[in-house]
C-alpha positions as CSV (number, residue, x, y, z in Angstrom):
1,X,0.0,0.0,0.0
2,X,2.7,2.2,0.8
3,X,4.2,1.4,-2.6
4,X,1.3,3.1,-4.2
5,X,1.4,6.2,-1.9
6,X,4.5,6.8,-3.5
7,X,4.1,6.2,-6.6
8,X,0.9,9.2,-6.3
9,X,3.5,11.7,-4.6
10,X,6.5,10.7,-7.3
11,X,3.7,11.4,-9.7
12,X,2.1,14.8,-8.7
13,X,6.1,15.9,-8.0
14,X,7.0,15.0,-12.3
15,X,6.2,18.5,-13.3
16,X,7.1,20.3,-10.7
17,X,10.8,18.3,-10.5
18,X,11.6,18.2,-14.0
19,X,13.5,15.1,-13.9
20,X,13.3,11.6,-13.2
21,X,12.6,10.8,-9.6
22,X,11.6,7.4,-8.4
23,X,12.1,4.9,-5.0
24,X,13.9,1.5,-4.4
25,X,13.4,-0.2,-1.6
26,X,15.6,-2.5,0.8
27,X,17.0,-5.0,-1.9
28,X,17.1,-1.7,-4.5
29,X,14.1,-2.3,-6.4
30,X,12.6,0.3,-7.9
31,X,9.0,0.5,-6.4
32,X,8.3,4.1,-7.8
33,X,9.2,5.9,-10.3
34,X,8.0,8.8,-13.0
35,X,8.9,6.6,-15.7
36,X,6.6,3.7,-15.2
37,X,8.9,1.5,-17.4
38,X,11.6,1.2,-14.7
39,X,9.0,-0.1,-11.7
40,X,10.4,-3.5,-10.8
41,X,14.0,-2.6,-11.9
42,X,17.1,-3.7,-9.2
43,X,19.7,-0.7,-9.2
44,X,22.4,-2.6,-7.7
45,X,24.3,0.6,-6.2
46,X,25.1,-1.2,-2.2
47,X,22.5,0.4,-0.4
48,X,23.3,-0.7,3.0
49,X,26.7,0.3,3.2
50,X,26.8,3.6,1.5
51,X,23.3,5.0,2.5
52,X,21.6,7.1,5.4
53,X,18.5,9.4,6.2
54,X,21.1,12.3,7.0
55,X,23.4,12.5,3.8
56,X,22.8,11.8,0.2
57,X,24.8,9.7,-2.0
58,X,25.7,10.0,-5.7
59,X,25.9,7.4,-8.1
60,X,26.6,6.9,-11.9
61,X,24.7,10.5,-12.3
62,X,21.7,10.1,-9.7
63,X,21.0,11.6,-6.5
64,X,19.9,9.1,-3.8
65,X,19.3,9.5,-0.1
66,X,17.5,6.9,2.4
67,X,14.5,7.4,4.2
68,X,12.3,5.5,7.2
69,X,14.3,4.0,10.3
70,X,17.5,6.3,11.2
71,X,18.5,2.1,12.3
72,X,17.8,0.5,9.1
73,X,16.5,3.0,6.5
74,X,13.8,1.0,4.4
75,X,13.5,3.5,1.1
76,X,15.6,5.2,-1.0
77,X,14.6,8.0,-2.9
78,X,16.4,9.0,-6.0
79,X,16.8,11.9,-8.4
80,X,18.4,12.4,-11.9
81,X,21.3,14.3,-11.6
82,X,24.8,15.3,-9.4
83,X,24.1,19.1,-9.1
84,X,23.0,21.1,-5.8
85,X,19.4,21.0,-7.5
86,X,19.5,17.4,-7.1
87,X,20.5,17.2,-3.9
88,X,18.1,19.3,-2.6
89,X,14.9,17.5,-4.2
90,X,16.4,14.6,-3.0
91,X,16.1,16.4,0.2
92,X,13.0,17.4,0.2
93,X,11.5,13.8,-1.5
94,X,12.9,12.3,1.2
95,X,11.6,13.9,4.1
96,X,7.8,14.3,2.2
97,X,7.6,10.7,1.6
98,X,9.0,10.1,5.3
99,X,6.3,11.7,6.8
100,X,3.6,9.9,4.3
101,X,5.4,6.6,5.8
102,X,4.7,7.2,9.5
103,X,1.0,7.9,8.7
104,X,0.3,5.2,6.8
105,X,2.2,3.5,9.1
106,X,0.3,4.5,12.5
107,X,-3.1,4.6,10.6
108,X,-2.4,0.9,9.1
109,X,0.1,-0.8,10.1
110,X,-0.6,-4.7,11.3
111,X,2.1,-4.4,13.9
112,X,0.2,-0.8,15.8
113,X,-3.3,-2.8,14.4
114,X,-1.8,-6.3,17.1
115,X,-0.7,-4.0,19.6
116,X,-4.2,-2.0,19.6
117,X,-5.8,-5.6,19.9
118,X,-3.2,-6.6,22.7
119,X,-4.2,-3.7,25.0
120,X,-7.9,-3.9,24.2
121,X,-7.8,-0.5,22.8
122,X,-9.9,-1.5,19.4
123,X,-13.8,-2.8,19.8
124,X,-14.7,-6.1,19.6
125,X,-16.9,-5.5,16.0
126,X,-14.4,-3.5,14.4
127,X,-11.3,-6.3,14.7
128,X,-12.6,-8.7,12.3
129,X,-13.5,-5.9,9.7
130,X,-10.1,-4.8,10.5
131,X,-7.9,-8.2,10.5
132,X,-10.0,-8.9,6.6
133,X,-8.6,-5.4,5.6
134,X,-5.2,-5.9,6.5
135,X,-5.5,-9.7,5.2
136,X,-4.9,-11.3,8.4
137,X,-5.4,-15.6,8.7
138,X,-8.2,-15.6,11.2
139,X,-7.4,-19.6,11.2
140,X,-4.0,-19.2,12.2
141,X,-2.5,-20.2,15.8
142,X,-0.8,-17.5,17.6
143,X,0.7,-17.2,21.4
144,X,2.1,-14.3,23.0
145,X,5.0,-14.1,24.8
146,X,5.7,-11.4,26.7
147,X,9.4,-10.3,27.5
148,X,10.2,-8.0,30.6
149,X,13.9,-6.8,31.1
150,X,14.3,-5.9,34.4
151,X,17.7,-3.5,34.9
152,X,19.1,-0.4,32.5
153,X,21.2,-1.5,29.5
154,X,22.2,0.4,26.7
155,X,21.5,-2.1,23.8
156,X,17.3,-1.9,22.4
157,X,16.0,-5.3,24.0
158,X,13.5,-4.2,21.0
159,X,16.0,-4.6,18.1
160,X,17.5,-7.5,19.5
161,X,13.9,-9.6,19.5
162,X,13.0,-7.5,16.2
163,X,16.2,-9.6,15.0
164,X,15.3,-12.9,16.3
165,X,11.6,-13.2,14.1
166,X,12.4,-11.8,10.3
167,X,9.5,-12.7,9.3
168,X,7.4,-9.6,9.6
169,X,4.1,-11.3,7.7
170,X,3.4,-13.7,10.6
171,X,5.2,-13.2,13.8
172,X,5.2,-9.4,15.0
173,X,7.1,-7.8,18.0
174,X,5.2,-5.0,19.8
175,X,7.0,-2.3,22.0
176,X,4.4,-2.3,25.3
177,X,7.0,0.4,27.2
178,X,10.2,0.7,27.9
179,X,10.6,-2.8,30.3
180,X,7.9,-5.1,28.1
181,X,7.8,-6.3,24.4
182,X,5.5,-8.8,23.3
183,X,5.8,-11.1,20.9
184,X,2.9,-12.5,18.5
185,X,4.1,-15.9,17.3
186,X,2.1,-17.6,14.7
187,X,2.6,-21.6,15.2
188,X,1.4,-24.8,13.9
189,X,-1.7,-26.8,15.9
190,X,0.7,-29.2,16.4
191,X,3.8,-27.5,19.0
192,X,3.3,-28.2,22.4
193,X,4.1,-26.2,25.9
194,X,7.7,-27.8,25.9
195,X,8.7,-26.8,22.2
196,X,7.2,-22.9,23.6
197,X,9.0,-23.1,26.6
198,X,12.3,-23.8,24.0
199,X,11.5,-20.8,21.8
200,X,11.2,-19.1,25.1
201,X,14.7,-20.2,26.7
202,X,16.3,-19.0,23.0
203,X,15.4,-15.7,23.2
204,X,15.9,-15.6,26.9
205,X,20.0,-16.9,26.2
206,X,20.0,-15.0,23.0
207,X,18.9,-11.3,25.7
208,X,21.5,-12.8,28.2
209,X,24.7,-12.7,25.4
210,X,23.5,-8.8,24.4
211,X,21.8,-7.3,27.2
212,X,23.2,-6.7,30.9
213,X,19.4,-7.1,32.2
214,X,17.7,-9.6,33.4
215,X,15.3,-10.8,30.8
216,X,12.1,-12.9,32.6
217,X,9.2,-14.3,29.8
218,X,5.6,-15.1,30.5
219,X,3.8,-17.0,27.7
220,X,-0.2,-16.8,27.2
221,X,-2.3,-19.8,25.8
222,X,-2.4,-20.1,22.4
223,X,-5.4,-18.3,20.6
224,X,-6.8,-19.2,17.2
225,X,-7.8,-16.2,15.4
226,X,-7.3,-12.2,16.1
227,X,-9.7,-11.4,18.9
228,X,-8.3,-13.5,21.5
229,X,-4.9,-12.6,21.3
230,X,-5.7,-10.1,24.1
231,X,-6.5,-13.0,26.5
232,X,-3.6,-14.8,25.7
233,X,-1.3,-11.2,26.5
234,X,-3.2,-10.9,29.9
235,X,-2.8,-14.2,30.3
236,X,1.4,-13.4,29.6
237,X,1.4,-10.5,31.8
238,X,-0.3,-12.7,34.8
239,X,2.3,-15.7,34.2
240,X,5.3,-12.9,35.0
241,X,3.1,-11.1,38.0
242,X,2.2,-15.0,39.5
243,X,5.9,-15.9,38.6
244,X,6.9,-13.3,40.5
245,X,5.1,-14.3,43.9
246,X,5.9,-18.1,43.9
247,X,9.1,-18.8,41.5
248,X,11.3,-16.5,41.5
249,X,13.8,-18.1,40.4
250,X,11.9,-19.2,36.9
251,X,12.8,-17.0,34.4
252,X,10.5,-18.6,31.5
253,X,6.7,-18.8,33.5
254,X,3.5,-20.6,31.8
255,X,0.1,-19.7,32.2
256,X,-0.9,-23.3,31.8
257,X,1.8,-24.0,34.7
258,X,0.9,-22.2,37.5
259,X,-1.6,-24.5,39.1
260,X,-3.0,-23.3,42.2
261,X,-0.8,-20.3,42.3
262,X,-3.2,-19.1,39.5
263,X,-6.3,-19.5,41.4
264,X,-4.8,-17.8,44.7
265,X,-3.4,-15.1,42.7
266,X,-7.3,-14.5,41.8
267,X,-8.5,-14.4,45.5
268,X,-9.6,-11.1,47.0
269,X,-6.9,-10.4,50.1
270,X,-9.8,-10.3,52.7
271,X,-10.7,-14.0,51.6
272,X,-6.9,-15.3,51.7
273,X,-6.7,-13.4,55.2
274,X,-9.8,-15.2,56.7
275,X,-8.3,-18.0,55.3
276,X,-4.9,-18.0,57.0
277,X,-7.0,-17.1,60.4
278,X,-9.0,-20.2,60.1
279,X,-5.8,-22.5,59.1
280,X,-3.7,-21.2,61.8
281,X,-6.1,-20.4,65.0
282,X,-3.8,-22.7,66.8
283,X,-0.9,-20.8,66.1
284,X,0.6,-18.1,64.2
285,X,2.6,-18.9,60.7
286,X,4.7,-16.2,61.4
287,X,6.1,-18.0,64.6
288,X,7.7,-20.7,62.1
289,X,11.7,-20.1,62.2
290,X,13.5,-20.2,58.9
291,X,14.8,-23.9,59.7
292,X,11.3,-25.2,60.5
293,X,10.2,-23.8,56.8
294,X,13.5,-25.0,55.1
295,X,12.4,-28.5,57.2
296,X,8.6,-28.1,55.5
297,X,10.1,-27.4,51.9
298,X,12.1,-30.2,51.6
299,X,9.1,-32.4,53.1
300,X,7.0,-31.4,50.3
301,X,9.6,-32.0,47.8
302,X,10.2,-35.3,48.6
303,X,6.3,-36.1,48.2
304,X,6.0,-36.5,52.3
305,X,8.6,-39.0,52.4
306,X,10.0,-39.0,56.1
307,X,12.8,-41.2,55.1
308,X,13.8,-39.5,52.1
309,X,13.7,-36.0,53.4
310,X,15.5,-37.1,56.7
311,X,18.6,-38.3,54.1
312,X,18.4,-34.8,52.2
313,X,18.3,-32.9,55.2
314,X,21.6,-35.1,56.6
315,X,19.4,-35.8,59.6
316,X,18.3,-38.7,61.8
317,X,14.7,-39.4,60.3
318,X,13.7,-39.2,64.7
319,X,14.8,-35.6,64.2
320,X,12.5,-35.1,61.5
321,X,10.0,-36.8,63.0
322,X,10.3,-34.7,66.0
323,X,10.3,-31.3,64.4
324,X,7.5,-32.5,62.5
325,X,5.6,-33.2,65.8
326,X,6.7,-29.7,67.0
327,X,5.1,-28.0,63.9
328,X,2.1,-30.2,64.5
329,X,1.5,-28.6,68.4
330,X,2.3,-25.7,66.8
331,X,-0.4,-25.1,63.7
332,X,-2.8,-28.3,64.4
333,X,-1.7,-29.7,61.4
334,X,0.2,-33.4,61.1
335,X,2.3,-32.8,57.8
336,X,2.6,-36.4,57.7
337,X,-1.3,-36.6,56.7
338,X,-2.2,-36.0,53.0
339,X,-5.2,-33.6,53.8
340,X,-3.2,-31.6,56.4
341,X,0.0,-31.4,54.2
342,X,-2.2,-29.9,51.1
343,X,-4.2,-27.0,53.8
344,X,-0.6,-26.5,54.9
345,X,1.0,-25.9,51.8
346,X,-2.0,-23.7,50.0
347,X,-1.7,-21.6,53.3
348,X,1.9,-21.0,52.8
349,X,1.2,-19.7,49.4
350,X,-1.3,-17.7,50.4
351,X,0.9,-16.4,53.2
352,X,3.4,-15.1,50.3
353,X,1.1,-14.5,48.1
354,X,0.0,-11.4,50.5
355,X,3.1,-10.5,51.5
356,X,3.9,-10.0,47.9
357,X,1.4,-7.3,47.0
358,X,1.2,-8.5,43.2
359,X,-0.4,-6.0,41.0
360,X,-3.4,-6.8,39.6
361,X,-4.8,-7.0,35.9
């Protein structure tokens, strides 16, 4: 489309010019031009080394200068001629057809039209209409990932994901602000949470070699069509917020992975604190020593196993038995018994989960 908005401005600016005026893009195709005869032509003048938006180049009698990203120009506009004149339309093409770029851009761009759907700020009716316009696959399988770099660095975390998915057709990378991109992957029916969670570790290694932040991802459910791509980048921002409370040491978190964190992450803090009342009216949880919650830790992660926990912890399994016994007089609650072990271990959850103050989406 953008092609064409050129080609109108190169057209209107014939008379007034004088001379032949036209734009290549990236590979140095001519995508515009007064002379319609030359559209599709490759000018093979090495526009990536010898080319930017703030000085113009001459070549073999022609006037070029680049246009778009100050980064990675995108156009070059070019003008017959190696006079002053030239340089000067040159110039002034350049900046004009600039501007018409970052309008079109804004006004229809799919990358702004995803990150308008992301953030809900598009209604409902008007994304299908919108999606068929921009010739969007409604049938197509997307997740988002979102990427938060926690820590200054120098380098754009932007440019270095912008880098990692080329392919600008299906997959699109959305600047949220200046700690969270997102990323819109299109995938096959087929990929499951492990080969996600292996996409996810790439770009988390490929951040770590570039970046001197620390990179965390949350990954949404994956979405068939436009509309609920939204749910799938709350779902995202909720896997980093959750991740935040109960693994913090993860730095890849999955919606579909957080069990009952997800549900107490839900709970209203007036319900968990009735809660925590009712589980410990025998005694407080905040009377339990470091050791005594190292001891509980290791008990759940060895499934309740006395014997096994006992060998972990290098102690006599009567030691463990006994400060399991202690914690029991303590709380009311026998770790040792399935029912008890699950109350126990929701209420420690919910114990962080307040002391956390996540914030809420």
């Amino acid at each position: 489309m953008s092609n064409r908005l050129f080609q109108s401005v190169i057209h209107q600016m014939k008379d007034a010019v004088g001379r032949m005026i036209g734009v290549l893009d990236e590979s140095g195709t001519v995508v515009s031009c007064t002379e319609l005869s030359k559209v599709g032509d490759v000018i093979n003048v090495g526009l990536s080394d010898a080319f930017s938006v703030n000085s113009s180049v001459v070549i073999n009698g022609y006037t070029y200068r680049a246009f778009g990203s100050p980064m990675q120009p995108e156009f070059t506009v070019f003008v017959e001629g190696n006079d002053a004149l030239a340089d000067k339309y040159a110039s002034i093409l350049a900046i004009s057809l600039s501007s018409i770029k970052q309008y079109y851009d804004e006004k229809y761009d799919r990358g702004n039209f995803i990150k308008n759907v992301l953030l809900d700020n598009i209604l409902p009716g008007d994304i299908y209409l919108k999606s068929r316009e921009l010739h969007f696959n409604n049938d197509s399988m997307r997740v988002v990932f979102l990427v938060r770099l926690t820590g200054s660095t120098e380098i754009s975390m932007f440019d270095v994901i912008q880098s990692l998915f080329p392919d600008k057709n299906k997959d699109f990378v959305i600047n949220i602000n200046e700690t969270d991109v997102a990323i819109v992957k299109d995938i096959s029916a087929a990929i499951d949470a492990k080969d996600l969670e292996k996409l996810a570790r790439s770009i988390v290694d490929a951040l770590g070699s570039d970046m001197s932040g620390h990179a965390v991802i949350g990954i949404g459910t994956s979405v068939k069509g436009i509309k609920d791509l939204a749910r799938s980048f709350k779902e995202a921002q909720i896997a980093l917020e959750v991740g935040k409370v109960f693994d913090t040491e993860k730095v890849i978190v999955s919606y579909e992975n957080l069990g009952i964190a997800r549900l107490i992450y839900q709970l209203p803090s007036t319900l968990c604190e009735m809660f925590l009342k009712e589980v410990f009216k025998r005694g407080s949880i905040d009377s339990l020593d470091h050791e005594t919650l190292f001891t509980i830790q290791k008990f759940f992660e060895n499934n309740l196993n006395v014997s096994e926990t006992s060998r972990k912890l290098f102690v006599h399994r009567n030691t463990l038995v006994y400060r399991l016994e202690k914690i029991r007089k303590l709380t009311g609650l026998d770790l040792r018994e399935f029912d008890d072990a699950i109350v126990f271990k929701v209420a420690l959850m919910v114990k962080k989960y307040l002391d956390s103050s996540p914030i809420k989406y």
